[in-house]
C-alpha positions in Angstrom: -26.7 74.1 99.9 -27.9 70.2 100.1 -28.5 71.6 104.0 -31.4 73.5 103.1 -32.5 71.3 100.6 -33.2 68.6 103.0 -34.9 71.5 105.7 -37.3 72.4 102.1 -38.1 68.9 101.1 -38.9 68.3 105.2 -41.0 71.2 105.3 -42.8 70.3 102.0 -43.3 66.5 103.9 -44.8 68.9 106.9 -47.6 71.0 104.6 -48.5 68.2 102.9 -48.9 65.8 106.2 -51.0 68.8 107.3 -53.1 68.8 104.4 -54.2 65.3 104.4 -54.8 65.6 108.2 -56.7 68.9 107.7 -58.3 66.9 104.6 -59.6 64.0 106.8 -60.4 66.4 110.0 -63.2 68.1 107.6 -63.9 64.7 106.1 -64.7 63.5 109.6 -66.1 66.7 111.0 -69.2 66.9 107.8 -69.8 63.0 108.0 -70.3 63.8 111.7 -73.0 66.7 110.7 -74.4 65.1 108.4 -75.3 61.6 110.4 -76.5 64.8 113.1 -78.8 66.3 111.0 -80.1 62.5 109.5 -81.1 61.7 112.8 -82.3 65.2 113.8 -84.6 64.6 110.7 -85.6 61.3 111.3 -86.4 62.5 115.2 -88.2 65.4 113.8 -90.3 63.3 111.8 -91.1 61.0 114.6 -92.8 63.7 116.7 -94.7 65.0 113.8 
Protein backbone atom coordinates (compact mmCIF):
# COMPACT_ATOMS: atom_id res chain seq x y z
CA UNK A 1 0.00 0.00 0.00
CA UNK A 2 2.69 2.93 1.10
CA UNK A 3 4.53 1.24 -2.25
CA UNK A 4 2.22 2.79 -4.56
CA UNK A 5 1.77 5.71 -2.59
CA UNK A 6 5.26 6.77 -3.10
CA UNK A 7 5.03 5.60 -7.22
CA UNK A 8 1.49 8.32 -7.09
CA UNK A 9 3.05 11.09 -5.25
CA UNK A 10 6.33 10.54 -7.79
CA UNK A 11 4.18 10.54 -10.72
CA UNK A 12 2.23 13.58 -9.41
CA UNK A 13 6.06 15.25 -8.92
CA UNK A 14 6.44 14.12 -12.83
CA UNK A 15 3.03 15.95 -14.28
CA UNK A 16 3.59 18.80 -12.46
CA UNK A 17 7.56 19.08 -13.45
CA UNK A 18 6.12 18.73 -16.98
CA UNK A 19 3.72 21.38 -16.54
CA UNK A 20 6.00 24.10 -15.51
CA UNK A 21 8.44 22.99 -18.23
CA UNK A 22 5.61 22.88 -20.87
CA UNK A 23 4.50 26.34 -19.05
CA UNK A 24 8.00 28.01 -19.63
CA UNK A 25 8.54 26.20 -23.17
CA UNK A 26 5.27 28.29 -24.46
CA UNK A 27 6.42 31.23 -22.36
CA UNK A 28 9.68 31.18 -24.24
CA UNK A 29 8.40 30.04 -27.55
CA UNK A 30 5.53 33.47 -27.73
CA UNK A 31 8.30 35.92 -26.29
CA UNK A 32 10.36 34.54 -29.12
CA UNK A 33 7.31 35.44 -31.77
CA UNK A 34 6.58 38.15 -30.54
CA UNK A 35 10.25 39.95 -30.41
CA UNK A 36 9.91 38.27 -34.41
CA UNK A 37 7.11 40.02 -35.39
CA UNK A 38 8.49 43.53 -33.36
CA UNK A 39 11.27 43.57 -35.53
CA UNK A 40 9.48 42.21 -38.65
CA UNK A 41 7.34 45.45 -38.04
CA UNK A 42 9.95 47.67 -37.33
CA UNK A 43 11.85 46.22 -40.67
CA UNK A 44 8.65 46.63 -42.51
CA UNK A 45 8.35 50.05 -41.58
CA UNK A 46 11.82 50.80 -42.55
CA UNK A 47 11.31 49.92 -46.24
CA UNK A 48 8.10 51.84 -46.41
Amino acid sequence: MMYKLAVNQEEGVFKVAVGIFEYSLFELIFELIEKKTKTMTRISKLMI
